[in-house]
N, C-alpha and C positions, 0 to 999 in steps of 0.2 A: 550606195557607198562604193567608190571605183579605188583598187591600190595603183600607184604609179608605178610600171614595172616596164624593164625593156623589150623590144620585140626583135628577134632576132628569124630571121628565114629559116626554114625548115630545111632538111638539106638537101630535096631537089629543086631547091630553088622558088619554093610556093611558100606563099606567105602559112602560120599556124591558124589552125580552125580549132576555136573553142567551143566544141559543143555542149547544151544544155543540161547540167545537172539533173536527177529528180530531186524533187523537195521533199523535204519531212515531212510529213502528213499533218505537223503539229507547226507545220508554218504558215502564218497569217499576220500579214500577208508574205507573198513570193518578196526574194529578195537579190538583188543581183550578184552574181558571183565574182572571182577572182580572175582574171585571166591564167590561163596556163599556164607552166613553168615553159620559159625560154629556152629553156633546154630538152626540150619534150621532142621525142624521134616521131616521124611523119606519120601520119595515121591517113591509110587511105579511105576515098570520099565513101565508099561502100560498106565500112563497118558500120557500126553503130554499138554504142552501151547495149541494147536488147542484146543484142549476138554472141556478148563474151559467157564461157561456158564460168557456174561459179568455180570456187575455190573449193580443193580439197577439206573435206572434212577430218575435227582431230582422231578421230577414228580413223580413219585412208593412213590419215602423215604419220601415225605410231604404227602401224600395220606395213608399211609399202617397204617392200627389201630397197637393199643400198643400188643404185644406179652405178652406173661407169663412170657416170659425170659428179663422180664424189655425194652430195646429199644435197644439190641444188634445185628446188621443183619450181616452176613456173609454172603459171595459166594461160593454157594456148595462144592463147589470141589477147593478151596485155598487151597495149599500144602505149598507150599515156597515162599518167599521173595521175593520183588525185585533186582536187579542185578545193580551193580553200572558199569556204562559205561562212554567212552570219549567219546565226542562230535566232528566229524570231526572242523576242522577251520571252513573248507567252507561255515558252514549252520550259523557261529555266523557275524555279523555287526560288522564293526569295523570303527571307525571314529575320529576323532577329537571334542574335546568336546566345549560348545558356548563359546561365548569370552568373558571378565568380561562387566559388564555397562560401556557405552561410558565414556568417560571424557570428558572433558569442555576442549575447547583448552589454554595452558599457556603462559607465555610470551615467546619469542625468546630465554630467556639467559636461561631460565630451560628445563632440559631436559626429557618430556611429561613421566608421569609418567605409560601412555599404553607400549612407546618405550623401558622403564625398565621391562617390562614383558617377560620373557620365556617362548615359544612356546613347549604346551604340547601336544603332540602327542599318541592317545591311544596305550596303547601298544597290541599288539596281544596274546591273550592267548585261552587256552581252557578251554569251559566251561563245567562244570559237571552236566548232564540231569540223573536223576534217573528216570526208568522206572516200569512202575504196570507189573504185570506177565502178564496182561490182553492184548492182543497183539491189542486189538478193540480201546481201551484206554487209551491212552499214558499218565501218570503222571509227571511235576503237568496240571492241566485245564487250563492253561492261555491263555486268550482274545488275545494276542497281544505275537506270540511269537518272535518276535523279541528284546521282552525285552531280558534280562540278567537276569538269573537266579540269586535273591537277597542274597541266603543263600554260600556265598562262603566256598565247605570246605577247601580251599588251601588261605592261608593269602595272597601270594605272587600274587593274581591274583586280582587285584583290580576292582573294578565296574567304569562303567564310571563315576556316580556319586561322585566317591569317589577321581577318580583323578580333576574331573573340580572343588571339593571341595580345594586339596591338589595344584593345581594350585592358587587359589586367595589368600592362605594361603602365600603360595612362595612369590607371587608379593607384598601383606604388609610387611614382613619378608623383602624383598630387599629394599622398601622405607623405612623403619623403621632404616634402619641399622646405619646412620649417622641424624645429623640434619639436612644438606642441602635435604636427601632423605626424612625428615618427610614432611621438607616443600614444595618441587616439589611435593609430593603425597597428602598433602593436597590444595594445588593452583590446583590441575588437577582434583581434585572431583567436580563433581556435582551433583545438587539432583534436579534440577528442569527442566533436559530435558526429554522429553514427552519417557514415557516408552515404548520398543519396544514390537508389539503386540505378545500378549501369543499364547502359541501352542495350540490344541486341543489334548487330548486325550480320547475320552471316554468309558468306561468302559459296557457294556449293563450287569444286573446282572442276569437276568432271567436263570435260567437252566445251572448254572455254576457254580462250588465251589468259596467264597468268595478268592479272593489270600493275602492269611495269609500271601506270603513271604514278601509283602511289609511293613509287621510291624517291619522288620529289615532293610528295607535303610535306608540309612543316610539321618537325617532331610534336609530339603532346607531350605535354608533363601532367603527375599526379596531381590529384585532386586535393591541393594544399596552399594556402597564404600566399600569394604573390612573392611576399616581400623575399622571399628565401630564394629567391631563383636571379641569378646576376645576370644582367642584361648582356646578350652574347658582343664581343670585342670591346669590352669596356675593361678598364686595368683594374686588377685584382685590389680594396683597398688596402690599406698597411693602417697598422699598428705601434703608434712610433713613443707609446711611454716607457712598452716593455712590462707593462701590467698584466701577466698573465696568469689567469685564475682559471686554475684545475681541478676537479674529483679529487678528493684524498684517497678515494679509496679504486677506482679503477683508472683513474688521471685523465679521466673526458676534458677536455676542454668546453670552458663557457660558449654555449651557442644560443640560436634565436629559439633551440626548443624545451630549452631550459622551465621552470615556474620559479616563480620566488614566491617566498613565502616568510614567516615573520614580521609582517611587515615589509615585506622587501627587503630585509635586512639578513637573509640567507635564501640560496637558490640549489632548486632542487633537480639532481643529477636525472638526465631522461636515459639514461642508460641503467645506473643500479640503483637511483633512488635516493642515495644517500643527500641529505640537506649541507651546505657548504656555505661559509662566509662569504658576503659579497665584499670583495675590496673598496678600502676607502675610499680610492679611487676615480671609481665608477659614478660618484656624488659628489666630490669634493676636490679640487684644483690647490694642491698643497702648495706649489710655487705662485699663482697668483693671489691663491686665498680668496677664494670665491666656489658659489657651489658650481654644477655643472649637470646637465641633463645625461643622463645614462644613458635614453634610450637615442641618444646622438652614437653613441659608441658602434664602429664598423661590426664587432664579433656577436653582435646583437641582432644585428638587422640581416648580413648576409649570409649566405650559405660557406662560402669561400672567403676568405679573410686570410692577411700574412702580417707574423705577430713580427716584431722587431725583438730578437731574441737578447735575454740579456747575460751576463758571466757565465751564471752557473751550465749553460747550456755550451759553452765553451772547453776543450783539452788545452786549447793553446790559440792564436790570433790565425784567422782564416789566411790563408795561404794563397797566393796569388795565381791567376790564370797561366798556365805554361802549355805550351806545345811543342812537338818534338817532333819533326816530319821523317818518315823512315821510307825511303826512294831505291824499289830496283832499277842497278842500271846494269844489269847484266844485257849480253847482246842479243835475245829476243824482246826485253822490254824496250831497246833502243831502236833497233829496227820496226817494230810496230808503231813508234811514234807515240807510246805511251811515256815515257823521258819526260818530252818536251811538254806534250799539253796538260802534266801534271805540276811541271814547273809555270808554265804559263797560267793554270788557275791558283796555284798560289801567291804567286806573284801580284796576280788579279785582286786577290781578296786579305791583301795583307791591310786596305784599310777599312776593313768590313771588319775584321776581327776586334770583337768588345775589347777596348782599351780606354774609357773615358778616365781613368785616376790614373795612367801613365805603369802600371806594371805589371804588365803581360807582356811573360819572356817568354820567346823561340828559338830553337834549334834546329839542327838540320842534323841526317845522316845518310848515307848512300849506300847500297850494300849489292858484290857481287861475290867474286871466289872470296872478300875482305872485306873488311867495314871503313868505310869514311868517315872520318869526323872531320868539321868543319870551326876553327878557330873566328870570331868573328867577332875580335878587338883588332885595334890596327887602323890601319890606312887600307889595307887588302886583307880579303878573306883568304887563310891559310889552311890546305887539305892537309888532314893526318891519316895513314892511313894505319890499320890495325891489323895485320896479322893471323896474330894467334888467337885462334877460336877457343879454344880449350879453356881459355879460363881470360874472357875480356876486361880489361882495363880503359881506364879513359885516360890520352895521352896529356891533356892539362886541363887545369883544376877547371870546376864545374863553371864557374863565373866567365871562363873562355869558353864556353862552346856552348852555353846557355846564355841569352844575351836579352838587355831590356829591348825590346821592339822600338819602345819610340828612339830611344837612342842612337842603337844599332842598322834604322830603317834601310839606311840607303848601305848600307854592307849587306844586309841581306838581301835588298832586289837586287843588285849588281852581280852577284850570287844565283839567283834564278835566272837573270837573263843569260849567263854565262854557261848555267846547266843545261838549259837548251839544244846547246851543240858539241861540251867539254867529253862526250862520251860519245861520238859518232865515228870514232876509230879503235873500239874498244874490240874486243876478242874473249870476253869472259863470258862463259855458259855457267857456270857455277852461281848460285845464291843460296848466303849462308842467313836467309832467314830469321831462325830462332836466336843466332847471336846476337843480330842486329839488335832485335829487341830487346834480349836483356840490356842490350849496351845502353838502348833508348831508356828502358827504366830505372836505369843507375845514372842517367843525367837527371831524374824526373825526383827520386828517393833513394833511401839509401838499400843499397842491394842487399835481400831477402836469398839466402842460398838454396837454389833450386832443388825443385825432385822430379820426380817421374808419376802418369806420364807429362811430358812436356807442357804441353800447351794449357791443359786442364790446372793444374799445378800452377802456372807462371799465370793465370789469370784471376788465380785466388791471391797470390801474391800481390798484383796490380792492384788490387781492391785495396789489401788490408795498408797496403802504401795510397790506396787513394787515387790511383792513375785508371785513366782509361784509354780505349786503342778502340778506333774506328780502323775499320778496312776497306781498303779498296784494291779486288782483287781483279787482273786482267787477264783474260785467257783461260786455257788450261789451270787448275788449282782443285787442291781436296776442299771447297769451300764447308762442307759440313765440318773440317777439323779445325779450319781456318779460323768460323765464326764463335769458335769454343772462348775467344779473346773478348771481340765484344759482349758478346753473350752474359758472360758473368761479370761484365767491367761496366755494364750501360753502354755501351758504346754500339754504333751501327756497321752495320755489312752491305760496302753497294759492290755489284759484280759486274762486269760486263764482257761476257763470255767469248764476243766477236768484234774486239777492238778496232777497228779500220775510223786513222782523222777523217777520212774522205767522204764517211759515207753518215756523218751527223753525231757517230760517238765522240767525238774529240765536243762539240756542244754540251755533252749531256755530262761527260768529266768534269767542264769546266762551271755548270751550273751547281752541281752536285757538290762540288770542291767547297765552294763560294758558299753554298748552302749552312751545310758544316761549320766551315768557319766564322759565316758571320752572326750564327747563331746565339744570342743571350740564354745558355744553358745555366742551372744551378748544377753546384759542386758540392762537394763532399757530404752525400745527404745518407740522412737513413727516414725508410717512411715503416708508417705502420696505422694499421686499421683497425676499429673497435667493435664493435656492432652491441644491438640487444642480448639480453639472456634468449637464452634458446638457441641465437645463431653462433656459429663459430667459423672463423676463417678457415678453410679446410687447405688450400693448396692456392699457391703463385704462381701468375704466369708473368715473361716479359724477360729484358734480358739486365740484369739484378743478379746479385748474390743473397740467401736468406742465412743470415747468423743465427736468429735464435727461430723459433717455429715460427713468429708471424713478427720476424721483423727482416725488411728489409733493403741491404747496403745499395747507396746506387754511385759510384764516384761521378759519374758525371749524368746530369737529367736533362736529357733533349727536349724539344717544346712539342716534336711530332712520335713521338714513342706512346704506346697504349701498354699498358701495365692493367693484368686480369686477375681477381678475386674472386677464386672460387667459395662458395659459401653453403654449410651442410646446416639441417635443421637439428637440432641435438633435441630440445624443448619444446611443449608448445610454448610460442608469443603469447603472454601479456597484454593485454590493449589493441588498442585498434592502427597503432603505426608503430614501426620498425625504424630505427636510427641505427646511421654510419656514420664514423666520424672515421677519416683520415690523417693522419698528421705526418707532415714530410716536412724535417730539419733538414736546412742547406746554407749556403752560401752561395750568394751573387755572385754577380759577374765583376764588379766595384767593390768585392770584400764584406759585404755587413751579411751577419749573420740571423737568420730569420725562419720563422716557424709559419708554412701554410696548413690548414686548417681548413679542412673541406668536409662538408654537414649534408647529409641528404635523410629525410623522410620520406620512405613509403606505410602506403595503406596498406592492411593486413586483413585478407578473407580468409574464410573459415572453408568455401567450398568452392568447386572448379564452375558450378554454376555463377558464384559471384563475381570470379575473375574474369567471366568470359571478355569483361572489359578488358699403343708402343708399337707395333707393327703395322705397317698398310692398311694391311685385312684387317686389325682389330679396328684402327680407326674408321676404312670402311661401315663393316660392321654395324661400330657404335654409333654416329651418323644416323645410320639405315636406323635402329632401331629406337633411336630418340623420333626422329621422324614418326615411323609407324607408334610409337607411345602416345606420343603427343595428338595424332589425328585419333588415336582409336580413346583416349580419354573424353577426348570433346565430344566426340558421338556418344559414348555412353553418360556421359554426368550433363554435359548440356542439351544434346537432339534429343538425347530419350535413347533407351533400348531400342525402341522399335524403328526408330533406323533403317532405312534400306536402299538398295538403290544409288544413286548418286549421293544420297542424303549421309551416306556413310562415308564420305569425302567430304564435309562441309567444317567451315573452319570461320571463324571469327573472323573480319574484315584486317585486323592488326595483324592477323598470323597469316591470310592469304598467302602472301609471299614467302613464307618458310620452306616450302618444298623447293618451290624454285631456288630459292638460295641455299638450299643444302645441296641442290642437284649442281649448284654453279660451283660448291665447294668441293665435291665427288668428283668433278670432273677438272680440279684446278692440278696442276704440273705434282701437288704434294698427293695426291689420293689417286690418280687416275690410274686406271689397269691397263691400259688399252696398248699405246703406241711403247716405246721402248723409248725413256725418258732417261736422258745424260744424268749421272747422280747428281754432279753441280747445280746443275738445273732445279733440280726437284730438292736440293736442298735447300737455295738460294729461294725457292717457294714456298718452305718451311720457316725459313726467318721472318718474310714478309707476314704470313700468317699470325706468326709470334706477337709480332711487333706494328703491326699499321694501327695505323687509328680507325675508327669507326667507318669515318666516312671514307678511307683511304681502303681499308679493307672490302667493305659494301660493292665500290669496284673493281676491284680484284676479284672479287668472288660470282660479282653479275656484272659485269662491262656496261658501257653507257652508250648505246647505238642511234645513230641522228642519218636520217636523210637530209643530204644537204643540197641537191636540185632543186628540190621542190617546197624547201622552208619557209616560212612566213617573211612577209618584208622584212618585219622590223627584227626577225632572231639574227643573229652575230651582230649587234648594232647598242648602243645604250641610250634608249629615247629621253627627249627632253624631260626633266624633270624628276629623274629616273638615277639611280644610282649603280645598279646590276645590269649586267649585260642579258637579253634574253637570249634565251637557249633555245636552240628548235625539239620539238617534240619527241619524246622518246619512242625508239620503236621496239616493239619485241626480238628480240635475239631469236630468230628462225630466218630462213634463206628463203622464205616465202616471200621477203620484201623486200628481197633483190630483184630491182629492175636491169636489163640490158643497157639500157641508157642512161642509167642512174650513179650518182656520186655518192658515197655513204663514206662514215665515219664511227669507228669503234675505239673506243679507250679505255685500258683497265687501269689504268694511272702509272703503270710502271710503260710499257708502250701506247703507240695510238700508229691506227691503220688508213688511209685513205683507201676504198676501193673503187676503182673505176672499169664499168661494164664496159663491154666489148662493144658496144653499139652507143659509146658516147658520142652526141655529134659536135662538129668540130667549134662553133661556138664555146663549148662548156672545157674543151683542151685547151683551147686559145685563152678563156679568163682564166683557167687555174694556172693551168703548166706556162701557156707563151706560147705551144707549139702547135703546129693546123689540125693536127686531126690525131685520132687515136696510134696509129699507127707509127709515130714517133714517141710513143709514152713506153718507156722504159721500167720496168718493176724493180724496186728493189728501197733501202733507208737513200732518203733526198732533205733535202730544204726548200724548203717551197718558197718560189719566186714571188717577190711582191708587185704585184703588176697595178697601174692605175684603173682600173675597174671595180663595179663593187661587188661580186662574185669572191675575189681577191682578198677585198680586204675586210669581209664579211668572216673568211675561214678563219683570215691570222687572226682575227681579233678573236674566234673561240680556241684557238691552240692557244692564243695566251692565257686566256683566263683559265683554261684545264690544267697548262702547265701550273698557272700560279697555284693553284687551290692543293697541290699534291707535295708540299712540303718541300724537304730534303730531294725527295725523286725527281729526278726529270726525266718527264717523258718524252721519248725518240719516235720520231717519224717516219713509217715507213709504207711508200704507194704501191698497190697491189691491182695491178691490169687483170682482168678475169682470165682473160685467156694468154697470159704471162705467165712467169715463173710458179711451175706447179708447187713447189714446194713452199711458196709465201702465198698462194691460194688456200691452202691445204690448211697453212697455218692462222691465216683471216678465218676460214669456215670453223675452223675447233673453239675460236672466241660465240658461235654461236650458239649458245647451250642449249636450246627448245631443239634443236634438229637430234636427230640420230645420225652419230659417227658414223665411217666405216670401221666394220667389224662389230659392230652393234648386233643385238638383237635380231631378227626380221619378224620376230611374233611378239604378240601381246602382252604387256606387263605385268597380267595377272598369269600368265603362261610360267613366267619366269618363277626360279627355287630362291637365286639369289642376285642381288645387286649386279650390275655391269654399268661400269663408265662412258658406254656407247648407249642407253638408253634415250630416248630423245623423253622431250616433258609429258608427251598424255601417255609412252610409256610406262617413265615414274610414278605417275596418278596412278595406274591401272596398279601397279607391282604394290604401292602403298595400301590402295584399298583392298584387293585381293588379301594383306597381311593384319586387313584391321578386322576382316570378318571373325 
């Protein structure tokens, strides 16, 4: 099997020599290789693979003091790349994958909804094993090679994961398909037969690289009914009669884990038990007069469901979309060029903004030593300006300076294009800020008389009027006091500390702008969570205001905002699964008022055998010691006491990666000891924290690092037949896997780094940059040229798909030459979390009393298990 790939001359002018891999000892037969990467620096005729000395071991890399040359280690004599190779069949497992949870047996007349299951059979493919030049060495380290390599570069070859996923999906999909098959698949569910016992796998972490690739399998879910689990990017369904049946006595809503009983003629609370009326409903079709299948009903079958709410769920009729833009133009926001390209993404995105029923009104206001307001009835938009701070007024009535969008349209863009330039002779250093905003929420509701202190105060007001305030702050700014607004209002905090249009921010404003506005958020909500006896909501995270102790207001609900529930045990559980029901009242973005309802079931063990399936410092600290809690439980309730050795590091295959990701969290801008971090900064890394999603935060805490010289053909590309773009391989985050000649790519969603070694050859300048050789490459935030080559158009196409997948944020790019700008060196290598900082440590992690943010990973290891003895 040969890939077609280009040949480019080496750079004395000699053609590339591929020389012969070793094979796997479990290869039969030999198989032919890849040619080398095109970009591979000249390897003279006299080396050879025998000759390279190995690689450091993790004992050396946590031991070795910091270098001059910051913490970058190479192997003497690395010439070339690794070679891409097939994998004979014979050395990969192949099997059939487990079978879904048992079913409950049904009656005679239905037919069992196991026996509607298709038999999935793995299918056989070859896996793709990348190898280190290093022949001692085989690349990646993994504990258990039996697994399946996670990073597939070919779509068409699925993991088994992925089919025993695509199987339970089928088997809902086939009961789903009719009514008689919803209700055979729900009469054959059960939740209450005793879980079959979990596998072991465990992971020993001592003296191994962490396996990065596992942070791309596909999540698992608990071992429970298919049907309860929504198929991911499918629209949530609705509930459009407005029939909503609740607990009388703790106000659960009807879900799929309900029982009924009487007959089916009352259904039994799986939170307190209590028996409840089934609505007529649910059987009977009063306006056609006919019956109806129940188990057709959406809050039956999914987990997730949105009720269509009706009156009594109502204070008054939902209240229409408004925004109110509040613009410094004092003369440092004007001179940075922040003015214009904040007018020009509004402008951009005024027909992104949800308006489909026509009433979503805008405002505008400008604010430097005085406040703007802008009139925008007329033939021409008309400035007012205000004054006196002390106690703001709006100069005419709110219907002038709040204006319907569609109406108003072209008054208002004729207005951003004009703001563009209307303040480029201005001379005011003064911004009065906090007036603006009250002014902004007394166009929004009616004004609430302030207190003290400020901000804190004015954004409890915001709430209880309903308004929310995103921010976007530029430059210099107290942003910890700043985000006190969103914070308790729902609203987001984007920052960007070093404004310059030039150098890609003026991009990232105007994506960010657009983001926001064209975003279909729910308004005016309040959510609130239930759980089993035993459990109790103990604390909220996210940015919310809590009214009562476990409710809480959100005026406006973003699609990319993570909202955290903390959850204490008071009791033991009851049974063998645990119910959450969330329930979040809101309003669209088109006005209808509506109840989501989101249900989840977990298993409940009895023992840690079972499951095996305010300050700095204090966070520090707590971190550090949930860490060492959590490994020194595992050894004692699952390895045994007797434990020793490395065996005292060992950890569940699921949990592998928890140290790494707490060391990624230790050493992120909010926890780090080390360098002397801007507050802004380290606050602006607190919000993120707060507030990312899952997979949004994952990278932020552990970056996503890709060699991109030496990728597979087909990663930045989306193969026939294929829907996803493949991704090239993930590498560990250590500067072990910096090549000289090598191209690499780091992204924690909020930036992304290109670096490029000091001995790229001019081939690999020419397809990225345009320019002949390294020595025209400039360091610093760029835009990367689109050039007709497929190097080229390989990269844009994974900068787009990162940037798409990161919401609201956009990511900025910025090229990092090695032997460039020290100070964006300095700041590429601090994304590598496996290394040791400078200023770190220089001895052993079991040496160490206490935490330091400069430990490299098999330091961490050392220091953890040293604390679990």
């Amino acid at each position: 099997m040969s890939y077609p790939y280009p040949s480019y001359p080496a750079p004395n002018g000699q053609q590339q020599q591929h020389p012969q891999q070793p094979q796997h000892p479990a290869q039969q037969p030999q198989q032919p290789l890849r040619p080398q990467s095109p970009y591979a620096a000249h390897q003279p005729s006299t080396s050879s693979l025998s000759s390279l000395s190995p690689p450091a071991t993790p004992q050396q890399r946590s031991a070795s003091p910091a270098s001059s040359d910051h913490h970058v280690r190479r192997a003497p004599h690395k010439r070339h790349y690794p070679t891409y190779a097939v994998a004979d069949q014979s050395i990969l497992g192949s099997g059939t994958p487990p079978p879904p949870p048992p079913a409950a047996p049904s009656a005679p007349s239905a037919p069992s909804f196991q026996q509607q299951q298709p038999q999935f059979q793995q299918p056989q493919f070859q896996q793709a094993q990348f190898q280190q030049p290093y022949p001692q060495q085989p690349y990646p380290q993994q504990p258990y090679p039996q697994q399946p390599y996670p990073q597939q570069p070919y779509p068409q070859q699925p993991s088994p994961q992925q089919s025993h996923a695509h199987g339970y999906m089928a088997a809902a999909a086939a009961a789903s398909a009719s009514p008689a098959g919803l209700a055979n698949g729900m009469a054959n569910m059960s939740l209450y037969e005793k879980p079959l016992p979990p596998t072991r796998d465990d992971v020993p972490l001592v003296g191994q690289l962490p396996p990065v690739q596992d942070l791309d399998l596909p999540k698992t879910n608990p071992v429970i009914p298919p049907h309860f689990y929504l198929p991911v990017q499918t629209e949530v369904p609705v509930v459009e009669d407005t029939v909503v049946s609740r607990c009388t006595r703790c106000k659960t809503y009807i879900n799929p884990f309900v029982q009924f009983a009487q007959n089916a003629l009352r259904w039994r609370c799986n939170m307190c038990g209590l028996e409840n009326d089934v609505p007529s409903a649910f059987d009977w079709d009063a306006i056609n007069q006919q019956h109806v299948d129940r188990w057709s009903r959406p809050e039956l079958n999914y987990g997730c469901v949105d009720f269509v709410a009706s009156a009594e769920y109502m204070v008054r009729p939902p209240q229409p979309p408004a925004y109110v833009f509040v613009i410094d133009t004092s003369y440092q926001a004007v001179q940075t060029g922040m003015v214009a390209t904040v007018a020009e993404a509004i402008l951009q995105s005024l027909d992104a903004i949800p308006n489909e029923d026509g009433r979503t009104k805008v405002g505008l206001i400008t604010v430097d030593a005085a406040v703007g307001f802008y009139k925008l009835v007329g033939d021409e938009p008309e400035m007012l300006v205000v004054g006196d701070l002390s106690d703001i007024y709006l100069p005419r009535a709110t219907g002038d300076l709040m204006v319907n969008l569609a109406d108003a349209k072209t008054l208002v863009s004729g207005l951003l294009t004009k703001m563009c330039t209307m303040f480029n002779e201005t001379h005011a250093t003064q911004n009065c800020l906090g007036t603006a905003l009250q002014a902004a929420r007394k166009l929004l509701r009616t004004l609430i008389v302030p207190g003290s202190p400020f901000y804190r105060t004015f954004a409890t007001e915001c709430t209880k009027a309903q308004v929310c305030a995103d921010m976007f702050v530029f430059g210099g700014a107290d942003v910890a006091t700043l985000n006190l607004i969103p914070r308790f209002t729902g609203g987001q905090t984007h920052y960007y500390p070093n404004f310059k249009p030039a150098d890609g921010s003026r991009q990232k404003v105007l994506a960010e702008v657009k983001a926001v506005l064209s975003e279909r958020v729910g308004l005016e909500a309040v959510m609130r969570t239930r759980c089993s006896p035993g459990l109790v909501c103990h604390a909220f995270y996210g940015n919310f205001t809590t009214r009562n102790p476990d409710v809480m207001a959100l005026p406006n609900v973003p699609r990319d905002q993570a909202y955290c529930v903390e959850l204490a045990i008071e009791d033991d559980i009851q049974g063998n699964y645990a119910y959450f029901q969330t329930a979040l009242l809101y309003t669209t973005c088109f006005g209808e008022r509506r109840i989501r309802v989101m249900n989840l079931a977990l298993p409940v063990v009895r023992s840690l055998q079972e499951a095996a399936n305010n300050k700095l410092k204090d966070g520090r600290e707590h971190l550090t010691k949930q860490t060492i809690d959590i490994a020194s439980a595992y050894g004692r309730e699952v390895m045994g006491s007797v434990a020793s050795g490395a065996a005292r590091l060992t950890l569940n295959r699921n949990l592998a990666l928890l140290p790494l990701l707490v060391l990624g969290l230790l050493k992120s801008e909010t926890f780090s000891d080390l360098a002397v971090i801007p507050p802004d900064v380290r606050a602006q890394s607190t919000v993120l924290l707060r507030t990312l999603t899952n997979t949004s935060f994952q990278a932020f805490v552990h970056p996503s690092f890709y060699s991109l010289h030496n990728m597979p053909p087909q990663a930045g590309t989306v193969p026939d037949g294929a829907t996803a773009l493949v991704l090239p391989p993930r590498v560990n985050l250590t500067s072990e896997k910096l090549e000289r000649h090598g191209l690499y790519l780091v992204e924690d969603g909020q930036r992304i780094y290109l670096w490029l070694g000091r001995e790229a050859v001019p081939p690999l300048c020419k397809d990225l940059l345009g320019v002949p050789d390294i020595q025209h490459v400039q360091s610093g935030p760029l835009e990367l040229p689109t050039l007709p080559n497929p190097l080229s158009q390989r990269v844009h196409a994974l900068l787009q798909h990162i940037r798409a997948r990161r919401g609201s944020y956009y990511p900025t790019l910025t090229l990092i030459r090695e032997d460039g700008d020290p100070a964006l060196r300095a700041l590429f290598l601090t994304r590598l979390i496996e290394d040791r900082m400078p200023g770190g440590p220089a001895t052993a992690g079991a040496n160490q009393e206490q935490f330091n943010s400069g430990m490299s990973y098999f330091q961490w290891l050392g220091f953890v298990r040293a604390k679990c003895q």
